[in-house]
DOFIKE-332271 format. One record per residue: x, y, z of N, C-alpha, C in turn; residue in one letter. Coordinates in steps of 0.02 Angstrom, whole numbers. Layout:
<dolos>
<dolo <X, Y, Z>, <X, Y, Z>, <X, Y, Z>, "A">,
...
</dolos>
This chain:
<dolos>
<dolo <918, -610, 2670>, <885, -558, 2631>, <926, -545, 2568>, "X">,
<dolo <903, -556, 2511>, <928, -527, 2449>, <971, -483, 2442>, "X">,
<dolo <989, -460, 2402>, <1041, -398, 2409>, <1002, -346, 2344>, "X">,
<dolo <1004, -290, 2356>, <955, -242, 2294>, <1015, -258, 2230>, "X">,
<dolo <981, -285, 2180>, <1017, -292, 2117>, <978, -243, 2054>, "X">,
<dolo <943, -208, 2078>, <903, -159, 2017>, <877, -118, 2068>, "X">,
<dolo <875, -41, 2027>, <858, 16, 2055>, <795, 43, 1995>, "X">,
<dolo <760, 59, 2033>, <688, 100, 1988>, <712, 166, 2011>, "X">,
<dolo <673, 211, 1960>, <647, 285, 1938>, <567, 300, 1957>, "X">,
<dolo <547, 329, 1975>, <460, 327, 2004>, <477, 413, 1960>, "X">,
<dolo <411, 435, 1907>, <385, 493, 1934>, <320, 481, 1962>, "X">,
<dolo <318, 528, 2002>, <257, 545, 2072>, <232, 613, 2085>, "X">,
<dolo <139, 592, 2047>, <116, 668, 2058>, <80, 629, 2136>, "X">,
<dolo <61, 705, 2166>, <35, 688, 2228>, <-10, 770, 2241>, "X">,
<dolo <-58, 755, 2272>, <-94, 819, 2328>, <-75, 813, 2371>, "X">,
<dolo <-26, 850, 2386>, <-5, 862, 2460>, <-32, 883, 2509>, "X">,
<dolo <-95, 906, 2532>, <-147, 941, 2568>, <-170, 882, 2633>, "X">,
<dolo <-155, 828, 2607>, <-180, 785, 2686>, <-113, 753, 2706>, "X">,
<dolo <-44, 774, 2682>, <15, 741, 2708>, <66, 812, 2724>, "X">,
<dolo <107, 790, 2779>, <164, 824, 2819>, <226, 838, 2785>, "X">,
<dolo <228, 861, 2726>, <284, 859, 2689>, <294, 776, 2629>, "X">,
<dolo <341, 790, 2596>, <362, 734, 2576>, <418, 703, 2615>, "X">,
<dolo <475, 715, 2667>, <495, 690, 2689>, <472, 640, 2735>, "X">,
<dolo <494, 576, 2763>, <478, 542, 2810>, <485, 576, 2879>, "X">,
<dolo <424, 571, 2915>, <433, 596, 2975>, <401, 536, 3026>, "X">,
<dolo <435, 542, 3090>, <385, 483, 3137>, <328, 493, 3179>, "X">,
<dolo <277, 454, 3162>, <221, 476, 3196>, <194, 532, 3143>, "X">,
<dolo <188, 551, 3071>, <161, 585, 3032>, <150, 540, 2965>, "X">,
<dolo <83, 565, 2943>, <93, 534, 2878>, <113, 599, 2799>, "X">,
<dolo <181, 546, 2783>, <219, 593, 2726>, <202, 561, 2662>, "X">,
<dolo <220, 592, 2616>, <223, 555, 2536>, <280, 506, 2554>, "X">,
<dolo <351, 503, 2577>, <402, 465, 2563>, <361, 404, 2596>, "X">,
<dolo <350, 406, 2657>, <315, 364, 2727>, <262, 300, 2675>, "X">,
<dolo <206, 352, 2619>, <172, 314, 2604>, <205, 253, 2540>, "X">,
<dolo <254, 264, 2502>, <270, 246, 2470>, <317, 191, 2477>, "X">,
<dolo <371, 220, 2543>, <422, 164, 2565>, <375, 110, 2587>, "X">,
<dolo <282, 116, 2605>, <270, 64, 2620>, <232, 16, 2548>, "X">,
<dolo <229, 57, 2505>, <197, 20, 2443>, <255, -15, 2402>, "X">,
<dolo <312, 10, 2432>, <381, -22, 2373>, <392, -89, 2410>, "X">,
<dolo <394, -79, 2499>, <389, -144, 2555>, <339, -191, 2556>, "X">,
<dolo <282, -180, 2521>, <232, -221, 2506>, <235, -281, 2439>, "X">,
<dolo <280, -241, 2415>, <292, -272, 2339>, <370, -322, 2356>, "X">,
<dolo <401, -273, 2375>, <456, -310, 2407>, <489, -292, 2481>, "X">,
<dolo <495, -353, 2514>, <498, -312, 2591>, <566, -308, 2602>, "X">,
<dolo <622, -306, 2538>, <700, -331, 2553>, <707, -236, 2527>, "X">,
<dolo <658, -206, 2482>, <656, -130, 2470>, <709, -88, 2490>, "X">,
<dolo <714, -64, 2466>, <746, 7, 2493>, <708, 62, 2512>, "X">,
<dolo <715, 108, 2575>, <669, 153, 2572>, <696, 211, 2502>, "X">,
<dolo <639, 254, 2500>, <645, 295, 2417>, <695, 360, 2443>, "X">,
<dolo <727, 397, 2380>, <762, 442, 2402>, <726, 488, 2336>, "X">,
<dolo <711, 555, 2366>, <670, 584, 2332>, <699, 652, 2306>, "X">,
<dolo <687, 701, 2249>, <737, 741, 2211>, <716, 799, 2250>, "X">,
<dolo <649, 817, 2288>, <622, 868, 2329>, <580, 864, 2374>, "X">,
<dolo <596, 900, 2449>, <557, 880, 2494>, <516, 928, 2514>, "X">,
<dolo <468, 934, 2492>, <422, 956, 2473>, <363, 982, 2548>, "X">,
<dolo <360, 1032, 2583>, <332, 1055, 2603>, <272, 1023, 2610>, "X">,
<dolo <230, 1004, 2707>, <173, 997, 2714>, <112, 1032, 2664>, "X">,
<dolo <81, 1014, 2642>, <23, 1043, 2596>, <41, 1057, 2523>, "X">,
<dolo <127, 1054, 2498>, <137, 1077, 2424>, <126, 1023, 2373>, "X">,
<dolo <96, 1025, 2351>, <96, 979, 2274>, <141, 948, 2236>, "X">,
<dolo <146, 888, 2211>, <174, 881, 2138>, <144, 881, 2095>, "X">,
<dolo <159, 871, 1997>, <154, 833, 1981>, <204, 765, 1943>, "X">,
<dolo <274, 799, 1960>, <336, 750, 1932>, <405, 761, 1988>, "X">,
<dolo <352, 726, 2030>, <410, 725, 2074>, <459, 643, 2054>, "X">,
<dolo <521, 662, 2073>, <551, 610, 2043>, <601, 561, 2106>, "X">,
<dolo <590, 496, 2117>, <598, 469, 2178>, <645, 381, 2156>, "X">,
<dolo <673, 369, 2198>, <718, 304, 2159>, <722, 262, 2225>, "X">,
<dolo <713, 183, 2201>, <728, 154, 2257>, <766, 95, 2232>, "X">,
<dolo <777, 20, 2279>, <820, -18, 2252>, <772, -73, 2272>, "X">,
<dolo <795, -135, 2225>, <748, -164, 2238>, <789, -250, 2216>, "X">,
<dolo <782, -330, 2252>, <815, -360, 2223>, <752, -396, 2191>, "X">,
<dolo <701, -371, 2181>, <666, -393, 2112>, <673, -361, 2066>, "X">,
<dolo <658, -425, 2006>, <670, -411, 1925>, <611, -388, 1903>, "X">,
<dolo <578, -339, 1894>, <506, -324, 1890>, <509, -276, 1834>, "X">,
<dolo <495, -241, 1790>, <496, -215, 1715>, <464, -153, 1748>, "X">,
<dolo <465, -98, 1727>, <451, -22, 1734>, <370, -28, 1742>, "X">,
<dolo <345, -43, 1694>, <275, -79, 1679>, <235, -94, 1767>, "X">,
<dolo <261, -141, 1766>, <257, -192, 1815>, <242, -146, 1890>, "X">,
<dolo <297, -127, 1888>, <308, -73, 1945>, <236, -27, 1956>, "X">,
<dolo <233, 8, 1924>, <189, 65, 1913>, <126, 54, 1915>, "X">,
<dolo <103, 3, 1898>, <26, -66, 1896>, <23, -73, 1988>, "X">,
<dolo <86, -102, 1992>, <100, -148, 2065>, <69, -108, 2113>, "X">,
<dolo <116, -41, 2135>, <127, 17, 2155>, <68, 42, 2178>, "X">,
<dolo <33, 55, 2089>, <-31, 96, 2110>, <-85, 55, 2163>, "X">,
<dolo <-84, 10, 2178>, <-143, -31, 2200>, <-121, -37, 2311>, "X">,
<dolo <-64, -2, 2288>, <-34, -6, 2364>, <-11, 80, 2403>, "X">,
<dolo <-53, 119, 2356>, <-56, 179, 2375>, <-109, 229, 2385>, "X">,
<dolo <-138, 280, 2419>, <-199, 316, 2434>, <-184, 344, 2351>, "X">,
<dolo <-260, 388, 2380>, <-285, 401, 2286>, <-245, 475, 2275>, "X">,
<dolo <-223, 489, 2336>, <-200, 572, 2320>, <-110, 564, 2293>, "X">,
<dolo <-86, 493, 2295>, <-31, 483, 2273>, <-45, 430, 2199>, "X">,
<dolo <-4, 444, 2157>, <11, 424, 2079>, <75, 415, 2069>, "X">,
<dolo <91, 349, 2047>, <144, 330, 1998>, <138, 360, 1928>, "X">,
<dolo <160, 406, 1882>, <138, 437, 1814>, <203, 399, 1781>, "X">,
<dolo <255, 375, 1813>, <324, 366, 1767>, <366, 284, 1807>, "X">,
<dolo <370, 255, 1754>, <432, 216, 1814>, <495, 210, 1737>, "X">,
<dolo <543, 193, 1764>, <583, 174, 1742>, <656, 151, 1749>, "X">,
<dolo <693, 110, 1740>, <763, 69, 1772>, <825, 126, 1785>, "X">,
<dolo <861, 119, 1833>, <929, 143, 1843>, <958, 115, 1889>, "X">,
<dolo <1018, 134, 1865>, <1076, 103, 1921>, <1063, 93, 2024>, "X">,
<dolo <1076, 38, 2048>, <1073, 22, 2107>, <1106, 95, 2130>, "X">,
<dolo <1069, 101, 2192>, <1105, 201, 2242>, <1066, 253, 2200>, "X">,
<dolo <1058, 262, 2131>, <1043, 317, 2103>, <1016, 356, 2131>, "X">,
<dolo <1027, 427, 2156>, <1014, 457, 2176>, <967, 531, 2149>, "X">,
<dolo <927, 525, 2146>, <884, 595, 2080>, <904, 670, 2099>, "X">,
<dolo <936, 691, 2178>, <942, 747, 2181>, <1012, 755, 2136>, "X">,
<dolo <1043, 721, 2143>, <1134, 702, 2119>, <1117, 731, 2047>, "X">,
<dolo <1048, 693, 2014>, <1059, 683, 1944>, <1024, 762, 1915>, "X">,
<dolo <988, 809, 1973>, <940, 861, 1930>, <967, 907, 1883>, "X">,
<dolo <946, 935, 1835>, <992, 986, 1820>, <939, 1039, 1825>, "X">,
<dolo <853, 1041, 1827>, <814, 1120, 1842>, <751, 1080, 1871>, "X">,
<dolo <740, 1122, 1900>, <668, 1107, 1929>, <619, 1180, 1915>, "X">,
<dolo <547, 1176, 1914>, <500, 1203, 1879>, <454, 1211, 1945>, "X">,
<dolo <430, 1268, 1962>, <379, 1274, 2019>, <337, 1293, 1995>, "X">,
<dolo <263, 1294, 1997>, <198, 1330, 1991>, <159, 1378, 2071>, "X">,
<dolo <151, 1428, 2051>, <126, 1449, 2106>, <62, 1472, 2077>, "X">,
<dolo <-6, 1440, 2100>, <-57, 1469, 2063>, <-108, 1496, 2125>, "X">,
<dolo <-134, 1563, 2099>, <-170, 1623, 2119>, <-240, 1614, 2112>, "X">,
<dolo <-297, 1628, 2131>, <-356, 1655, 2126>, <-386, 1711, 2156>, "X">,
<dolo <-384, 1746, 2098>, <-420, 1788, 2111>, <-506, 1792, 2113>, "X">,
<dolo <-515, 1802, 2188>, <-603, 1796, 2192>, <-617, 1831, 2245>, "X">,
<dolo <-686, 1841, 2253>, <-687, 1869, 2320>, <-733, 1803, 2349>, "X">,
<dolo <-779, 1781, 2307>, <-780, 1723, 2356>, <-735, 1650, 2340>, "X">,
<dolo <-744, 1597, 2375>, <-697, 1528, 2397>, <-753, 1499, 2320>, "X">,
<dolo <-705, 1444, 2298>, <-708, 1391, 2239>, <-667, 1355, 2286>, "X">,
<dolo <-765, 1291, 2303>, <-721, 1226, 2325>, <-687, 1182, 2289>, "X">,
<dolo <-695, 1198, 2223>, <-658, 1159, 2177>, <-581, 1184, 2196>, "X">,
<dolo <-549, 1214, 2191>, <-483, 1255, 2192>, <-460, 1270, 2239>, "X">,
<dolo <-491, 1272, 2295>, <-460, 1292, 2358>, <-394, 1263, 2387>, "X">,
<dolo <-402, 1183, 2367>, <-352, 1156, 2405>, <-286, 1176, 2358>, "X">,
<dolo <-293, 1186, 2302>, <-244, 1217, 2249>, <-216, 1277, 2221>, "X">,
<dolo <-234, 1322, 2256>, <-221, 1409, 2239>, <-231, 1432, 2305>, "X">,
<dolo <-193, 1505, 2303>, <-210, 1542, 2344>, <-264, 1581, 2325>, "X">,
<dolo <-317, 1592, 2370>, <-369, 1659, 2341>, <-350, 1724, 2356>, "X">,
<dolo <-353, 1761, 2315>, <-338, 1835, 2337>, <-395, 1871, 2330>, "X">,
<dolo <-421, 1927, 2370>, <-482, 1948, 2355>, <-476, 2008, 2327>, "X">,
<dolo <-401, 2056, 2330>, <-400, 2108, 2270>, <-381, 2103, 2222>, "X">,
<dolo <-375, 2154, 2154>, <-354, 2145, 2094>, <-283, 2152, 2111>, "X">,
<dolo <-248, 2099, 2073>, <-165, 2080, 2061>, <-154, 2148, 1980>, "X">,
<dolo <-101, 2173, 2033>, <-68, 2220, 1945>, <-1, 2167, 1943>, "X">,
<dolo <-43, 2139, 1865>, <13, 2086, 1849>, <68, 2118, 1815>, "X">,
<dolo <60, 2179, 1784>, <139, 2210, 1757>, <196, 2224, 1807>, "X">,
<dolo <154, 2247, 1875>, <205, 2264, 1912>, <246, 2175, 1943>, "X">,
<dolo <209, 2139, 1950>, <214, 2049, 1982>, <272, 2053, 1932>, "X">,
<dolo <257, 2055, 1864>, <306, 2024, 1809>, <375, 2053, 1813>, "X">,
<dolo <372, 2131, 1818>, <439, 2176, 1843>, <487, 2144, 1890>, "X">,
<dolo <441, 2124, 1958>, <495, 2093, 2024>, <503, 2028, 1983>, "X">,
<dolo <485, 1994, 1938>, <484, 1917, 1917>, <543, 1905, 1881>, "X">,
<dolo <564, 1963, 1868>, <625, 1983, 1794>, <694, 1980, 1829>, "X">,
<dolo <686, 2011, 1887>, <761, 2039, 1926>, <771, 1986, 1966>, "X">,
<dolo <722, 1920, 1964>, <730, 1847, 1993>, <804, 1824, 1935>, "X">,
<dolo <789, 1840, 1892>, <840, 1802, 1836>, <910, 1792, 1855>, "X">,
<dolo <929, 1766, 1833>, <995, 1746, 1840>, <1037, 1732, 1894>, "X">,
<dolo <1111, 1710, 1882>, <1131, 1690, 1969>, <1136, 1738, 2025>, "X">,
<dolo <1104, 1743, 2097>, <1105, 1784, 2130>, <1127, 1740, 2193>, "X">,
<dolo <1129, 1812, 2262>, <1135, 1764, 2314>, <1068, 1772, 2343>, "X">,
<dolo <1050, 1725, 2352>, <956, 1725, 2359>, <948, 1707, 2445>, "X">,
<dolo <1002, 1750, 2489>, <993, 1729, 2575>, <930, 1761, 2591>, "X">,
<dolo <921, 1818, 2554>, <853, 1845, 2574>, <766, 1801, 2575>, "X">,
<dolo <784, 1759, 2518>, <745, 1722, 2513>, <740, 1661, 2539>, "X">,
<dolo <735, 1646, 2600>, <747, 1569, 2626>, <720, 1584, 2683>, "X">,
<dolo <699, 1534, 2715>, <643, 1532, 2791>, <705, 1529, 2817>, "X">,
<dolo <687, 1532, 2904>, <710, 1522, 2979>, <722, 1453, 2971>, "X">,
<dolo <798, 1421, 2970>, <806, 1362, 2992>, <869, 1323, 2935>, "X">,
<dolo <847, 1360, 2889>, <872, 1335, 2816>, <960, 1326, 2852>, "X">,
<dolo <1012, 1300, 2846>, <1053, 1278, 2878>, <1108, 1296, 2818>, "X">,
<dolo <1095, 1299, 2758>, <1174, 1278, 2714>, <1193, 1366, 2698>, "X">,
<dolo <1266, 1357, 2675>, <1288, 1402, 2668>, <1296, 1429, 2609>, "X">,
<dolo <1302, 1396, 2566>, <1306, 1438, 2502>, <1224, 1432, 2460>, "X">,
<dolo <1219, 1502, 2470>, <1147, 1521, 2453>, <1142, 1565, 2404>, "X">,
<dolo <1200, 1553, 2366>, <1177, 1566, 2267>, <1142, 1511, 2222>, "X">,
<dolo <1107, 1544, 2200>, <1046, 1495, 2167>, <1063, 1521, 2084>, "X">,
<dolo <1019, 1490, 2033>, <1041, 1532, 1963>, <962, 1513, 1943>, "X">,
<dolo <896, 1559, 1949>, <843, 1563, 1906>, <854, 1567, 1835>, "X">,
<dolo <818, 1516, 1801>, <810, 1513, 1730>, <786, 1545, 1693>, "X">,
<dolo <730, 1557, 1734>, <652, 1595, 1693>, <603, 1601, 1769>, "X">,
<dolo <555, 1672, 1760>, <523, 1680, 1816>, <472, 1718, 1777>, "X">,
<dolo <400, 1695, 1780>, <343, 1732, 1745>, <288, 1734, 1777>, "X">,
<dolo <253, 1766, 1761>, <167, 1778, 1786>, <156, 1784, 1759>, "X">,
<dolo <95, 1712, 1741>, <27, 1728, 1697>, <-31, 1717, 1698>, "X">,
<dolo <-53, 1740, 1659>, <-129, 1752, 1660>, <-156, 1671, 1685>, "X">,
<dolo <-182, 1646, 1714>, <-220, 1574, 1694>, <-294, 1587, 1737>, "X">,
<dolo <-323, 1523, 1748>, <-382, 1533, 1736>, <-406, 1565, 1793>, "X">,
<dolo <-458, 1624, 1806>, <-490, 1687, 1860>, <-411, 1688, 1909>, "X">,
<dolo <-357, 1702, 1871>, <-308, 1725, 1913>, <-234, 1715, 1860>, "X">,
<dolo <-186, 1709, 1920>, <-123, 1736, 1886>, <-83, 1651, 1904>, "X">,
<dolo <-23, 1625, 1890>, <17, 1568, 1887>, <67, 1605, 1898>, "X">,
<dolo <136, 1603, 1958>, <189, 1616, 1972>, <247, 1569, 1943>, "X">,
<dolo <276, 1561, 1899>, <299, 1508, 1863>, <366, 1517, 1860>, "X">,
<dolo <424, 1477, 1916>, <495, 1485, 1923>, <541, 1424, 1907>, "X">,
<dolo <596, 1430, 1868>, <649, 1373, 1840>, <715, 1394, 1878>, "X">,
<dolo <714, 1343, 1908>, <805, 1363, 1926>, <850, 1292, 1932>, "X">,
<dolo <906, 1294, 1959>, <955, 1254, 1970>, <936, 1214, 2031>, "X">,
<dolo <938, 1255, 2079>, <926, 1223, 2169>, <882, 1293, 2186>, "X">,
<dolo <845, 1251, 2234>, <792, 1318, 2264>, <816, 1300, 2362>, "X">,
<dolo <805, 1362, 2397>, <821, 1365, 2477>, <768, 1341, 2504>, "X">,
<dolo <752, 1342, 2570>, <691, 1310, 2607>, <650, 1370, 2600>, "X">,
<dolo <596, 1350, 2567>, <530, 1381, 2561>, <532, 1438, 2536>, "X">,
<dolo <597, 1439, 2472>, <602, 1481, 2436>, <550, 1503, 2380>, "X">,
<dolo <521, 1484, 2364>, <462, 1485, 2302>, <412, 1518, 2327>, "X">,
<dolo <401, 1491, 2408>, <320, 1545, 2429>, <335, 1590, 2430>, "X">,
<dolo <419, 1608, 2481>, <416, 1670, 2491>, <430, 1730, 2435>, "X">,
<dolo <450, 1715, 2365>, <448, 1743, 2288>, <365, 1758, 2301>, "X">,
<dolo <318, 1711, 2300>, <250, 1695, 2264>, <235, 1768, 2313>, "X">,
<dolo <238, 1764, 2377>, <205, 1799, 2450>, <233, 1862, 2411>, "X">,
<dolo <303, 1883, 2404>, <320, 1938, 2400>, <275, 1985, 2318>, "X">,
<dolo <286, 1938, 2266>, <259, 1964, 2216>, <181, 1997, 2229>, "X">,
<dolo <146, 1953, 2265>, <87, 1966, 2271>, <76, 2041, 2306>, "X">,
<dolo <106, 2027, 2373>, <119, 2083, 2384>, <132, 2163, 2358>, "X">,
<dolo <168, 2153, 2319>, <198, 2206, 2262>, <139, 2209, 2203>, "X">,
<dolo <104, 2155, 2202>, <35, 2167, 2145>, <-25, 2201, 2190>, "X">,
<dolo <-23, 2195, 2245>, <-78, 2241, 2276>, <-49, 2281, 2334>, "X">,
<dolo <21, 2314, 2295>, <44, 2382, 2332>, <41, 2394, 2412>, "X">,
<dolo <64, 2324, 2423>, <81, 2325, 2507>, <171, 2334, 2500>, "X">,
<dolo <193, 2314, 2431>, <262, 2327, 2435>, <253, 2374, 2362>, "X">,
<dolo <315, 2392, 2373>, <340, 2459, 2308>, <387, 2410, 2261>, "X">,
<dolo <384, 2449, 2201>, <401, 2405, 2127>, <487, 2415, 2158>, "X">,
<dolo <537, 2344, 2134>, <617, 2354, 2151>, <627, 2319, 2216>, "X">,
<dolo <575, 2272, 2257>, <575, 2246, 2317>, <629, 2184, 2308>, "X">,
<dolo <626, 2150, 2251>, <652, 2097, 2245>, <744, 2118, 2229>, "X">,
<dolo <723, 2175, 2206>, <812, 2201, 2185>, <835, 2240, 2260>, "X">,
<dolo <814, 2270, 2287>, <841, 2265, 2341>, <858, 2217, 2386>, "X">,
<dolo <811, 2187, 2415>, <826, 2116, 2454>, <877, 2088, 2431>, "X">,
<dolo <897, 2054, 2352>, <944, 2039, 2317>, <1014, 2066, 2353>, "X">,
<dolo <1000, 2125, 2339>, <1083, 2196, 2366>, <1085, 2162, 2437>, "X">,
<dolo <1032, 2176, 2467>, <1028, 2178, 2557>, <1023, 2096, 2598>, "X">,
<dolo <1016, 2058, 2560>, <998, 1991, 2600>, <954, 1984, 2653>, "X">,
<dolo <921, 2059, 2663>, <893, 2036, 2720>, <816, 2005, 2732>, "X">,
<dolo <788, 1957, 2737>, <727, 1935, 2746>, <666, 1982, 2764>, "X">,
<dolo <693, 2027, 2816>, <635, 2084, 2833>, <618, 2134, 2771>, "X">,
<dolo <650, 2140, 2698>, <656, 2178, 2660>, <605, 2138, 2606>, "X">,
<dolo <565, 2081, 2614>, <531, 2047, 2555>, <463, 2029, 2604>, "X">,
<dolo <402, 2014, 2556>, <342, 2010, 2593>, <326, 1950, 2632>, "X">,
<dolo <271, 1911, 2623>, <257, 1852, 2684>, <270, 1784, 2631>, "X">,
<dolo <269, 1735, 2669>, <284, 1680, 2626>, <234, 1662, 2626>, "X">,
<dolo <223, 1656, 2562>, <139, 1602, 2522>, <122, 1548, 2563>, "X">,
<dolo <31, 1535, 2583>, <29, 1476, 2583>, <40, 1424, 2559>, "X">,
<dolo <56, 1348, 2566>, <81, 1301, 2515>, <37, 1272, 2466>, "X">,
<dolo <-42, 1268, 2496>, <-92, 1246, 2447>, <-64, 1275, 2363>, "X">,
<dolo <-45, 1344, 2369>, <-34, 1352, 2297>, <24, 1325, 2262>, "X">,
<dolo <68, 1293, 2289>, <134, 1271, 2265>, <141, 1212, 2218>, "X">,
<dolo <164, 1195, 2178>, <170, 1134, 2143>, <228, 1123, 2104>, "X">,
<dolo <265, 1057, 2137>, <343, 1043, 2099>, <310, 1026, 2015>, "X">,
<dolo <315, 1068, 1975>, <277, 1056, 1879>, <331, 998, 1873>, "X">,
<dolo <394, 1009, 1860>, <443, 973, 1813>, <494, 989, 1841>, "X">,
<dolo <561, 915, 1834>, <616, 906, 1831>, <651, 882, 1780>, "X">,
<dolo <680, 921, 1775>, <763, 883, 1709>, <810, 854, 1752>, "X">,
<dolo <799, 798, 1709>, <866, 733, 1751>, <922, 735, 1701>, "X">,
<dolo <979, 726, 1712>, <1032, 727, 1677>, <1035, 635, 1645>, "X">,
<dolo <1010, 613, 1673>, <1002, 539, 1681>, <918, 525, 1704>, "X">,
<dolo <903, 509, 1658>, <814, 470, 1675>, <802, 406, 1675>, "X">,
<dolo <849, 375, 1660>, <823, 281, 1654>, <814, 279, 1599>, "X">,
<dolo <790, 215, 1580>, <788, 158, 1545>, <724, 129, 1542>, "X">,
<dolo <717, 105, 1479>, <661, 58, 1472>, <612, 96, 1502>, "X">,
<dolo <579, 158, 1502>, <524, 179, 1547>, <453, 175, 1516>, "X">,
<dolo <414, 173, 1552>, <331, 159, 1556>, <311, 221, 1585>, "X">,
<dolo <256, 258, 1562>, <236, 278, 1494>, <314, 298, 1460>, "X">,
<dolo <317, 324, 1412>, <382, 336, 1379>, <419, 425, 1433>, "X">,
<dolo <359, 447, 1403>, <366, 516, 1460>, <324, 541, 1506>, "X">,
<dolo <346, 602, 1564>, <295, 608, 1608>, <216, 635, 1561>, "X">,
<dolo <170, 633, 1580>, <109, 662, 1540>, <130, 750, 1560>, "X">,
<dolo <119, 791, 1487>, <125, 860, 1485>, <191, 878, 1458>, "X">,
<dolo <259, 829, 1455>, <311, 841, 1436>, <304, 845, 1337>, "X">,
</dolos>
């Protein structure tokens, strides 16, 4: 068997709604699962992919960013053509491009970009469903934007992390945290450094909350003080979640299209 002498860059939008996460799991079908078998199809000497976020059963991309090794000589181009023809329709190659054999994309991130998008309706849009949460009361988005503000900067964010989350240092540093208007509803829109396990819903769950006065304005600044999980609201379903964008400190080479689409 060959030895991997070239490493690719994949970005990868995907609907996450008919897969178990993006991690590989056995006996489930994942985003990593479907892909390690479209890179093994192309070449079966492959590497399985190592991916920059693992992404929650049902959450979305659209730039997720994934690297594998490969001892074919195949052009960014090439890849991304190949690829697509060896993958379901709810997964997309949008980016390929060359890097170093091992490269690793979590090693290389420097922010990642979440979307959390809302609908407000009282009845269901089958168009949107699999993509927003519906809410059926009015969201007070001044008060959403208030808890969105005291997200800023480096905190210790233990309050915010599911049952299970394992690591210990649980200071995070938010970039930017907004709510806006978009279309028959609101967009939860968070930048940070590193995010905790299923940190983003439970922001999205809590804000909402606080927009239809099941919580009181200052929820997020307390929890902050207190760490404690019982002190913030429910964690969002994932249909509304979506990894938007990553900054790589390192993106490759030679890439096809030049950038992700929307950058």
């Amino acid at each position: 068997m060959a030895a991997p002498a070239f490493g690719v860059l994949l970005g990868v939008a995907y609907d996450g709604g008919p897969f178990s996460g993006f991690a590989r799991q056995p006996e489930a079908r994942t985003v990593a699962g479907e892909l390690d078998g479209a890179v093994r199809a192309i070449d079966p000497s492959g590497s399985l992919v190592r991916g920059v976020s693992r992404t929650d059963a049902g959450v979305h991309a659209r730039a997720q960013c994934v690297a594998f090794d490969t001892a074919l000589d195949i052009p960014p181009r090439g890849w991304a053509l190949a690829l697509a023809r060896h993958l379901p329709d709810e997964i997309a190659v949008v980016r390929a491009a060359r890097v170093a054999v091992g490269y690793d994309p979590r090693s290389h991130a420097r922010t990642k970009t979440y979307r959390y998008s809302l609908l407000e309706s009282v009845v269901r849009d089958p168009f949107r469903s699999r993509f927003t949460w519906r809410i059926t009361e009015r969201l007070n988005q001044q008060a959403m934007e208030g808890e969105a503000a005291a997200l800023v900067g480096e905190h210790d964010f233990r309050a915010f992390r599911a049952a299970g989350d394992p690591r210990v240092d649980t200071r995070r540093h938010i970039l930017s945290a907004h709510v806006r208007p978009a279309d028959g509803g609101l967009d939860i829109v968070v930048t940070g450094n590193r995010f905790l396990y299923k940190m983003v819903r439970i922001i999205a769950g809590t804000l909402v909350d606080v927009g239809r006065s099941r919580l009181p304005p200052g929820t997020v600044s307390r929890a902050l003080a207190s760490g404690a999980r019982d002190d913030l609201g429910m964690t969002a379903p994932p249909e509304g979640l979506c990894l938007e964008k990553v900054t790589l400190g390192e993106a490759g080479d030679s890439a096809w299209p030049d950038q992700f689409p929307r950058d």
